[in-house]
ROPA-216296 format. One record per residue (C-alpha): residue number from 1; x, y, z. Coordinates in steps of 0.5 Angstrom, whole numbers, plus 500, padded with zeros to 3 digits. Layout:
BEGIN
atom resi:NUM; c1:X; c2:Y; c3:Z
...
This chain:
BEGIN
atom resi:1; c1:287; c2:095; c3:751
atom resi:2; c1:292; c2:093; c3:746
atom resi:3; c1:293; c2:086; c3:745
atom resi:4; c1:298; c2:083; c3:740
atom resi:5; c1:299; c2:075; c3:738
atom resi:6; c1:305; c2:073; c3:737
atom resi:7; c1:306; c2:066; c3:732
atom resi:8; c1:312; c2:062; c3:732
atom resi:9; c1:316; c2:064; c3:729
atom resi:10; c1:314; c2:072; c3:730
atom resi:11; c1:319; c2:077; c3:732
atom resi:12; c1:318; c2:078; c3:739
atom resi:13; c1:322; c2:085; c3:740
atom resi:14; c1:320; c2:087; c3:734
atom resi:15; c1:312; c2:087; c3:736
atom resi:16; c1:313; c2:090; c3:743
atom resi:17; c1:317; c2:097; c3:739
atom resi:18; c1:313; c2:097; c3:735
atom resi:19; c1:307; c2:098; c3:740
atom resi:20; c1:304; c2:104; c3:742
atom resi:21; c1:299; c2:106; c3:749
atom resi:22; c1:301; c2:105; c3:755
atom resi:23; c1:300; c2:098; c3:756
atom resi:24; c1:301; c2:091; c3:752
atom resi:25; c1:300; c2:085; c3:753
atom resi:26; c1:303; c2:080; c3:748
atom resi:27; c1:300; c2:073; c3:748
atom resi:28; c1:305; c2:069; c3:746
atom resi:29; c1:302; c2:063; c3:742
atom resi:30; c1:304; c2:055; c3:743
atom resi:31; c1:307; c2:052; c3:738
atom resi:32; c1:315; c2:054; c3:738
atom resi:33; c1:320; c2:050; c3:740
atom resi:34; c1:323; c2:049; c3:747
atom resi:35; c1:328; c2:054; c3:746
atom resi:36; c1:324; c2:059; c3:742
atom resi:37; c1:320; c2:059; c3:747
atom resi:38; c1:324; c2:060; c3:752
atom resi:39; c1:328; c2:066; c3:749
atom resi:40; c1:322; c2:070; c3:747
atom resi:41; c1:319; c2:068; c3:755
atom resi:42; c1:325; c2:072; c3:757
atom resi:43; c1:325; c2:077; c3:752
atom resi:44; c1:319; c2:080; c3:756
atom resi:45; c1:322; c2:083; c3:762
atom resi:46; c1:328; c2:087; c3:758
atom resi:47; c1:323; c2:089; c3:753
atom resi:48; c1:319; c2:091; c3:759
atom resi:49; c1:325; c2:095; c3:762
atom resi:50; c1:327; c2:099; c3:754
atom resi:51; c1:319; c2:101; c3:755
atom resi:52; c1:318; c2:104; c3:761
atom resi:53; c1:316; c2:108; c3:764
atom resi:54; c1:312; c2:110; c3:757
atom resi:55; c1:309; c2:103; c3:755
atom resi:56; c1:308; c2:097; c3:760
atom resi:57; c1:309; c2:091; c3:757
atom resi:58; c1:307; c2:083; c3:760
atom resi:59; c1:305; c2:077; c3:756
atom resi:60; c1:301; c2:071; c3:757
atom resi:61; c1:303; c2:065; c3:755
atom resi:62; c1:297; c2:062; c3:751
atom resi:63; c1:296; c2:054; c3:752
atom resi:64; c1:289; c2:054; c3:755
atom resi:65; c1:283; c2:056; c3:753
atom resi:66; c1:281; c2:062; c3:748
atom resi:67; c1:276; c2:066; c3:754
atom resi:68; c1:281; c2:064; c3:760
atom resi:69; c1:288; c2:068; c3:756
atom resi:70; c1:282; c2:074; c3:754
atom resi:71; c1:281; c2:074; c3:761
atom resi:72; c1:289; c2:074; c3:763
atom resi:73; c1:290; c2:080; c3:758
atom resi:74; c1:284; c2:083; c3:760
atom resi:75; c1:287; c2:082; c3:767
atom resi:76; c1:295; c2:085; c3:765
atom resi:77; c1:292; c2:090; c3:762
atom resi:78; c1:289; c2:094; c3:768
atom resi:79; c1:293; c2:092; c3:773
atom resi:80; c1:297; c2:098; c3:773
atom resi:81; c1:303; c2:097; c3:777
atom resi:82; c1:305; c2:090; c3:774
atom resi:83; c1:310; c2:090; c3:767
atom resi:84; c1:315; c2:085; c3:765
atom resi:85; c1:311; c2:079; c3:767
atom resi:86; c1:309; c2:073; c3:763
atom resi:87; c1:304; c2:068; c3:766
atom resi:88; c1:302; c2:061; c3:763
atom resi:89; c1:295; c2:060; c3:762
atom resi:90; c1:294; c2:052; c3:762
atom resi:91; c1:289; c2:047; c3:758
Protein backbone atom coordinates (compact mmCIF):
# COMPACT_ATOMS: atom_id res chain seq x y z
CA UNK A 1 0.00 0.00 0.00
CA UNK A 2 1.27 3.48 -0.62
CA UNK A 3 0.16 6.00 1.57
CA UNK A 4 1.62 9.55 1.45
CA UNK A 5 0.73 12.47 4.25
CA UNK A 6 0.68 15.51 2.83
CA UNK A 7 1.58 18.74 5.40
CA UNK A 8 -0.08 22.16 4.86
CA UNK A 9 1.81 23.62 2.73
CA UNK A 10 3.15 20.50 0.45
CA UNK A 11 2.46 20.22 -3.33
CA UNK A 12 -0.10 18.32 -3.68
CA UNK A 13 0.29 17.40 -7.50
CA UNK A 14 3.88 17.10 -6.99
CA UNK A 15 3.24 14.12 -4.52
CA UNK A 16 0.82 12.28 -6.72
CA UNK A 17 3.32 12.38 -9.90
CA UNK A 18 5.94 11.59 -8.10
CA UNK A 19 4.24 8.49 -6.76
CA UNK A 20 4.57 4.90 -8.08
CA UNK A 21 2.41 1.54 -8.02
CA UNK A 22 -0.71 0.99 -8.92
CA UNK A 23 -2.60 2.87 -5.94
CA UNK A 24 -2.14 6.01 -3.53
CA UNK A 25 -3.67 7.17 -1.03
CA UNK A 26 -3.15 10.92 -0.14
CA UNK A 27 -3.71 11.44 3.40
CA UNK A 28 -4.34 15.22 3.35
CA UNK A 29 -3.38 16.45 6.82
CA UNK A 30 -5.42 19.29 8.97
CA UNK A 31 -4.39 22.43 9.34
CA UNK A 32 -4.44 24.40 5.88
CA UNK A 33 -6.43 27.40 5.46
CA UNK A 34 -9.95 26.97 3.87
CA UNK A 35 -9.10 27.58 0.18
CA UNK A 36 -5.97 25.77 0.59
CA UNK A 37 -7.83 22.89 1.46
CA UNK A 38 -10.17 23.24 -0.95
CA UNK A 39 -7.78 23.46 -3.75
CA UNK A 40 -6.02 20.45 -2.83
CA UNK A 41 -9.40 18.51 -2.05
CA UNK A 42 -10.44 19.33 -5.80
CA UNK A 43 -6.79 18.91 -7.07
CA UNK A 44 -7.91 14.78 -6.17
CA UNK A 45 -10.22 13.94 -8.96
CA UNK A 46 -7.83 15.59 -12.33
CA UNK A 47 -4.84 14.07 -10.66
CA UNK A 48 -6.60 10.85 -10.64
CA UNK A 49 -7.68 11.22 -14.43
CA UNK A 50 -3.77 12.43 -15.40
CA UNK A 51 -2.88 9.02 -13.68
CA UNK A 52 -4.81 6.39 -14.86
CA UNK A 53 -5.38 3.79 -15.91
CA UNK A 54 -1.63 2.92 -14.68
CA UNK A 55 -1.93 4.54 -10.99
CA UNK A 56 -5.28 4.97 -8.74
CA UNK A 57 -5.28 7.99 -6.93
CA UNK A 58 -7.95 8.79 -3.51
CA UNK A 59 -7.30 10.88 -0.51
CA UNK A 60 -8.55 10.63 2.86
CA UNK A 61 -9.05 13.72 4.32
CA UNK A 62 -7.58 13.30 7.91
CA UNK A 63 -9.22 14.92 10.98
CA UNK A 64 -10.23 12.21 13.14
CA UNK A 65 -8.64 9.54 14.84
CA UNK A 66 -4.92 7.90 13.72
CA UNK A 67 -6.66 4.13 13.62
CA UNK A 68 -9.99 5.31 11.77
CA UNK A 69 -7.71 7.28 8.67
CA UNK A 70 -5.22 4.12 8.56
CA UNK A 71 -8.22 2.02 8.38
CA UNK A 72 -9.68 4.54 5.32
CA UNK A 73 -6.36 4.52 3.42
CA UNK A 74 -6.50 0.85 4.05
CA UNK A 75 -10.14 0.80 2.86
CA UNK A 76 -9.00 3.02 -0.63
CA UNK A 77 -6.03 1.01 -1.19
CA UNK A 78 -8.06 -2.22 -1.86
CA UNK A 79 -11.19 -1.09 -3.51
CA UNK A 80 -9.99 -1.71 -6.90
CA UNK A 81 -12.84 0.32 -8.95
CA UNK A 82 -12.75 3.68 -6.89
CA UNK A 83 -9.99 6.31 -8.02
CA UNK A 84 -10.47 9.90 -7.69
CA UNK A 85 -11.99 10.16 -4.26
CA UNK A 86 -11.71 12.21 -1.26
CA UNK A 87 -13.29 10.95 1.95
CA UNK A 88 -13.31 13.08 5.09
CA UNK A 89 -12.39 11.06 8.40
CA UNK A 90 -13.91 13.15 11.19
CA UNK A 91 -13.02 13.37 15.07
Amino acid sequence: MSVVHAAPGDDIARIVRAASGESLVVVIEPGRDPLSAASVEASIAPLAVERAPGMRVNAVVGDGAVADVAAMAGFLDTAASTTGQVVRVDG
